[in-house]
C-alpha positions in Angstrom: 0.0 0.0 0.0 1.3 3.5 -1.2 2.4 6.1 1.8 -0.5 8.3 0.5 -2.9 5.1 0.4 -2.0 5.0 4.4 -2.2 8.5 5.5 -5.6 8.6 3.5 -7.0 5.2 5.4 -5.8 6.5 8.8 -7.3 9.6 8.4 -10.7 8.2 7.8 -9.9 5.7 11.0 -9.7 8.6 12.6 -12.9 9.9 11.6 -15.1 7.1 11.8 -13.4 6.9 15.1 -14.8 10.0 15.6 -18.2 9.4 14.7 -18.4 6.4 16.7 -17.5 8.3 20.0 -19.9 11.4 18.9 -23.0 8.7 18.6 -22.2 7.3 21.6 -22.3 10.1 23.4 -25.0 11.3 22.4 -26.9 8.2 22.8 -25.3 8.0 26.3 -26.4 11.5 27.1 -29.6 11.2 25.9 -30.0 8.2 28.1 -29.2 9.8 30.9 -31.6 12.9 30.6 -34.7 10.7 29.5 -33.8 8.6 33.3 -33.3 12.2 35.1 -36.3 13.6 33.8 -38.0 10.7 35.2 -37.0 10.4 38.1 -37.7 13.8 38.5 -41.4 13.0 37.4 -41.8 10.5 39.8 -40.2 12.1 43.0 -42.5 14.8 42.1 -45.1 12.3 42.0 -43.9 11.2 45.2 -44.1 14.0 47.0 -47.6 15.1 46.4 -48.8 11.5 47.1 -47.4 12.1 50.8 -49.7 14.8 51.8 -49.5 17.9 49.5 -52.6 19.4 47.4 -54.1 16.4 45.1 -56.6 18.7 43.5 -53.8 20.1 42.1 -51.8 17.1 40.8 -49.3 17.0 37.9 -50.9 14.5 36.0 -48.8 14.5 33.4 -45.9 13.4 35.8 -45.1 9.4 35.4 -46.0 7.3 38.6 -45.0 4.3 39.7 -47.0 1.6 37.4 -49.9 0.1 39.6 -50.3 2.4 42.5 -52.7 5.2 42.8 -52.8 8.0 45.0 -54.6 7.6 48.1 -57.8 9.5 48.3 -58.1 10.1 51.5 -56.3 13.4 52.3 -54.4 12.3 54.7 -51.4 14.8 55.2 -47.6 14.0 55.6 -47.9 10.5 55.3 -44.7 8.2 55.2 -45.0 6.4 51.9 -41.9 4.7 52.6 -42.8 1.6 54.9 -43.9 3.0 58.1 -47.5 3.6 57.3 -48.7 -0.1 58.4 -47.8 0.9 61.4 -49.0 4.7 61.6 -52.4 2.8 60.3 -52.0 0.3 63.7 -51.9 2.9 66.0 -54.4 5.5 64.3 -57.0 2.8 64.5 -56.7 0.9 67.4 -55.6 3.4 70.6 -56.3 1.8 73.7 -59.0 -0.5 71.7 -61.3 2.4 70.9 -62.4 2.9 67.8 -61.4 6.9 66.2 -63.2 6.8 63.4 -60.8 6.8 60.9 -62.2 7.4 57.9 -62.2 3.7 55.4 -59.6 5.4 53.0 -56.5 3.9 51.9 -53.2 5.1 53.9 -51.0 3.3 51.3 -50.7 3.0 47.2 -53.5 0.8 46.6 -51.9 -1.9 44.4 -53.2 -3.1 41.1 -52.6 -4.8 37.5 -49.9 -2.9 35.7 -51.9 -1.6 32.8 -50.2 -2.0 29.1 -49.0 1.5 28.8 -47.4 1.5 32.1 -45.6 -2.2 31.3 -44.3 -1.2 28.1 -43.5 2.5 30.2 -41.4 0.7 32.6 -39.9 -1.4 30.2 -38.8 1.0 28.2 -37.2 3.0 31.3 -34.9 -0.2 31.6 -34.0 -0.6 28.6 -33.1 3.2 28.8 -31.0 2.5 32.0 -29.4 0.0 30.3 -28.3 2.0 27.4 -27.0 4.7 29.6 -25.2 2.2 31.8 -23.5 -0.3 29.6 -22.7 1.9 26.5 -19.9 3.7 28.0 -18.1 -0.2 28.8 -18.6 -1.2 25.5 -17.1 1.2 23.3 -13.6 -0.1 23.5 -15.6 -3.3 21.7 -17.5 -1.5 19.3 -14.5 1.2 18.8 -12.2 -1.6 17.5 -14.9 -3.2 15.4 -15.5 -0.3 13.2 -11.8 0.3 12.8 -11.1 -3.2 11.9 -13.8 -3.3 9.6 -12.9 0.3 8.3 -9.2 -1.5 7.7 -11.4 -4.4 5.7 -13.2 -2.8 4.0 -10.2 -0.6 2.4 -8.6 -4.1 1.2 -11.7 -5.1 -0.7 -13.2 -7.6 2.1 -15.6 -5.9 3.9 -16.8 -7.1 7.3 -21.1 -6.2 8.5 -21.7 -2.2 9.4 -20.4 -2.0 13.1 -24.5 -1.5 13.8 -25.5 -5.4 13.4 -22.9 -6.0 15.9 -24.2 -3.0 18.2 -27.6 -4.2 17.5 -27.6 -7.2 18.8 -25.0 -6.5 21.8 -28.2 -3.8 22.6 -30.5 -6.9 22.2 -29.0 -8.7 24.5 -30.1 -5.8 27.4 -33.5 -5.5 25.2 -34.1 -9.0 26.7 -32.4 -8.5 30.1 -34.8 -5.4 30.4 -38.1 -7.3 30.0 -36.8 -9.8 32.8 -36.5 -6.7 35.0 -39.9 -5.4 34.5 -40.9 -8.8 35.4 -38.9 -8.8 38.4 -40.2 -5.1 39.8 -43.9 -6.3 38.7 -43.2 -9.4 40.9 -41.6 -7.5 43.8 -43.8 -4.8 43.7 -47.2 -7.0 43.4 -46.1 -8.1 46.9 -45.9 -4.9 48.5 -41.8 -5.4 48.7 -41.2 -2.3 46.7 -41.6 1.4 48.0 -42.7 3.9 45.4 -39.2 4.6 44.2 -38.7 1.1 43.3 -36.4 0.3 46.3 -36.7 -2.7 48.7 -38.8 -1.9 51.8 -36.9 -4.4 54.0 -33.3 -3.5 55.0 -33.3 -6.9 55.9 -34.1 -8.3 52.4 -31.6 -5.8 51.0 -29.0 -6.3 53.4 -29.4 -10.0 51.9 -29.3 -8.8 48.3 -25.8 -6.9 49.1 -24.2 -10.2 50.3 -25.0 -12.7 47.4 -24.2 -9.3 45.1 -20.9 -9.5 46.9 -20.6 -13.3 47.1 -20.7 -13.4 43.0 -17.9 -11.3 42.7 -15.7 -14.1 43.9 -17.5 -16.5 41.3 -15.9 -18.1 38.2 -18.7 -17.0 36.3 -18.3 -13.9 37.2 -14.2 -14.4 36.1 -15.3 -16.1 33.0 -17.1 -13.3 31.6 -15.5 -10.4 33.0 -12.6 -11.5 31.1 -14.6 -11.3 27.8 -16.1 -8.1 28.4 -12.2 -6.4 29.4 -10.8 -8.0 26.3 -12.4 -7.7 23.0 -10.1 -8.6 20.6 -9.6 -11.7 22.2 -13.5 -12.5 22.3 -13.7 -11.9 18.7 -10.9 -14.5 17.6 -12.7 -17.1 20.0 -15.9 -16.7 18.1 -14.9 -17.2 14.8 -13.4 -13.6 14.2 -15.3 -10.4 12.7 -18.7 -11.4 10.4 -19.0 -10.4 6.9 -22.6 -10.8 7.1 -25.4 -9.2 8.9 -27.0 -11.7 10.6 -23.3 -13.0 11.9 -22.4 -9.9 13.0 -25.5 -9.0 15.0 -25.1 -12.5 16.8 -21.7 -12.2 17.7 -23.1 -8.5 19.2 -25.8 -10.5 20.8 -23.4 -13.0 22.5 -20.6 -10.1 23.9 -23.8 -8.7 25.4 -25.1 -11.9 27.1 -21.4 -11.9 28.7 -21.8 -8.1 29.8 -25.1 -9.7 31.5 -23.3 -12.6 32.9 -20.3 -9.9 34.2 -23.0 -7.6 35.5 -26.6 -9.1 36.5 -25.4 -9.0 39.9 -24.7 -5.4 40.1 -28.0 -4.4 38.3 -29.3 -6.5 40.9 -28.3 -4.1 43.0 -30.4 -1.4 41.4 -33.5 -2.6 43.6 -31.1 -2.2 46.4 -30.4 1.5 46.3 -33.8 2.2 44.6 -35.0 2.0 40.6 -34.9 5.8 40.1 -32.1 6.7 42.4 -29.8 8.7 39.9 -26.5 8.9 42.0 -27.2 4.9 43.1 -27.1 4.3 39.1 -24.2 6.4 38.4 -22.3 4.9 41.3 -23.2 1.5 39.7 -22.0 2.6 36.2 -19.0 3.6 37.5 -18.1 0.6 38.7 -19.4 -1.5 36.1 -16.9 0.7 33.6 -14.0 0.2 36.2 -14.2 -3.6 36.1 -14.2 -3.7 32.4 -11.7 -1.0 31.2 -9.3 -0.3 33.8 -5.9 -2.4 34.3 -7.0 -3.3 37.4 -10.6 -3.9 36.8 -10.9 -7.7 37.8 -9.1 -6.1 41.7 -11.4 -4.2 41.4 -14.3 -6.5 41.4 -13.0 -8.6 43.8 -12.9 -5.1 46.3 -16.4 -4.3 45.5 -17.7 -7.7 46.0 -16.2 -7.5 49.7 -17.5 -4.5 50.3 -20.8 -4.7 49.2 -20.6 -8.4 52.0 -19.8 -5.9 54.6 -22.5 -3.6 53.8 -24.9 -6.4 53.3 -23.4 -7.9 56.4 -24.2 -4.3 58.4 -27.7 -3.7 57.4 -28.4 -7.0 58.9 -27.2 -6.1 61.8 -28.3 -2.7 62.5 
C-alpha cells in the first residue's frame, strides 16, 4: 500500500473513530436525561402523594405503574414503609375505635396496565443504554476500525451496527426480565414507590449474594470477555462479513456483559430504581471492572464490600 494510500486510510480511521465516539455520546447522554427527567417526574409524584394538594396534581408526571394515590387526604404520610404501622396505632388506641375514615393510607396496588408495562420497560432498557454503553465502546471502537481497515482491502466485514444491535439486544431482553422482576416484587408490596426494597433486611441479603458473586468463576469467565475484545472476537470465529453474523456475535458479547453484571444491576433494587446517583455509582463501577488495568481487583474489592455492607444492614 502507497504512503499516500496509508495516510488517507488513517485519516478516515480517525474519523469514523470520531463518529463512533460522537453517537455514543449522544446516545449515552440522551439516556441519561430521559432517566433524570423521570426520576424527576416520579419524586414529584412522590411527593404530592405524601400529603401535598391532590386537587392540584401533575398529572402529566409518570408514577410508579400500579399504584394510585390515596384519596383520602391524609397529610404527611410516610410512603416509605412505616405507614402499616402509623395505620395500627391510628386505628386501634387503647382499643377504641377513632373513626378513621375507610380510605386507603397506602398506594392501593393493582394490575400494571399495558401502557405503564411497556413505560417501565422502556425505562430499563433506557438505564441499560446509559449504563452499559460507555463499557462497551472499546468493543465497538475496534470493530469499526477493523472493519474500516477491511473494507479498504476489498473484504468488507457487516456495518459496526449489526454488531451494536444485537450487543443492545441482548439488554432489550435483560430489560423485559427486570420489569418482570419489579412487577413481581412490587405485586407483593416489597417495593416502596421509588422502586427500592422496603426491608433493610431483604436488602442487606441482596448486598451479600451481590458480593458473594464477585468471587465467582462465572463472574471471572465473563468479565474477562467483556475487558478483552479482541480476544472475544478471535474465540468466536473472528469479525462477520454478514449481517446476521455480525448481529449475533453482538448479541453473544452482550449476554457476557449480562453474565459480568446481573449481579450489580441486581443491585439497582437495592439502592432504589430511580435513584440517579445509586445508578451512576453502579455505572462507575461496572466501567471500572471492564476498562481499567485493574478492573478484575477491582471486582473482587467491591464484592467484599458490598458483603460488609450487606453484612451491616443486617445487623443494625
Amino acid at each position: 500500500m502507497s504512503n499516500g494510500r496509508m495516510v488517507s486510510l488513517e485519516a478516515v480511521l480517525k474519523r469514523d473513530r470520531a463518529v463512533v465516539i460522537a453517537t455514543l455520546t449522544v446516545v449515552i447522554l440522551l439516556a441519561w436525561a430521559y432517566l433524570a427527567w423521570l426520576a424527576a417526574a416520579m419524586d414529584h409524584r412522590g411527593v404530592d402523594h405524601a400529603g401535598m394538594d391532590h386537587g392540584n396534581m401533575d398529572h402529566t408526571m409518570p408514577a410508579a405503574p400500579g399504584t394510585e394515590a390515596p384519596t383520602g387526604g391524609h397529610a404527611g404520610m410516610d410512603m416509605t414503609g412505616t405507614m402499616d404501622k402509623t395505620m395500627d396505632k391510628t386505628m386501634d388506641m387503647g382499643g377504641m375505635d377513632m373513626g378513621t375514615p375507610k380510605a386507603p393510607l397506602a398506594p392501593a396496588l393493582a394490575p400494571w396496565r399495558p401502557g405503564e408495562a411497556a413505560l417501565m420497560a422502556t425505562m430499563w432498557f433506557v438505564m441499560m443504554v446509559g449504563m452499559m454503553l460507555p463499557s462497551a465502546a472499546p468493543m465497538l471502537l475496534l470493530y469499526a476500525r477493523v472493519g474500516r481497515q477491511a473494507e479498504a482491502s476489498g473484504k468488507p466485514f457487516a456495518a459496526t451496527g449489526w454488531f451494536a444491535g444485537g450487543y443492545l439486544a441482548a439488554w432489550a431482553l435483560f430489560s423485559l426480565l427486570a420489569t418482570t422482576a419489579q412487577w413481581t416484587l412490587q405485586s407483593l408490596a416489597l417495593l416502596t414507590p421509588m422502586a427500592a426494597l422496603a426491608s433493610r433486611s431483604m436488602g442487606g441479603l441482596v448486598l451479600i449474594a451481590a458480593g458473594l458473586y464477585q468471587f465467582t468463576p462465572l463472574k471471572g469467565a465473563c468479565l474477562s470477555k467483556c475487558r478483552s475484545p479482541l480476544a472475544f472476537i478471535q474465540s468466536h470465529g473472528g469479525f462477520r462479513r454478514d449481517p446476521g453474523g455480525a448481529f449475533a456475535l453482538g448479541l453473544r458479547h452482550g449476554l457476557y456483559c449480562i453474565g459480568c453484571c446481573v449481579a450489580l444491576m441486581v443491585l439497582l433494587f437495592v439502592g432504589g430504581v430511580m435513584n440517579l446517583l445509586w445508578v451512576a455509582g453502579l455505572a462507575i463501577l461496572v466501567l471500572g471492572e471492564k476498562v481499567l488495568p485493574f478492573g478484575t481487583l477491582l471486582a473482587r474489592v467491591a464484592g467484599a464490600a458490598l458483603i460488609a455492607a450487606g453484612a451491616w444492614l443486617l445487623a443494625t
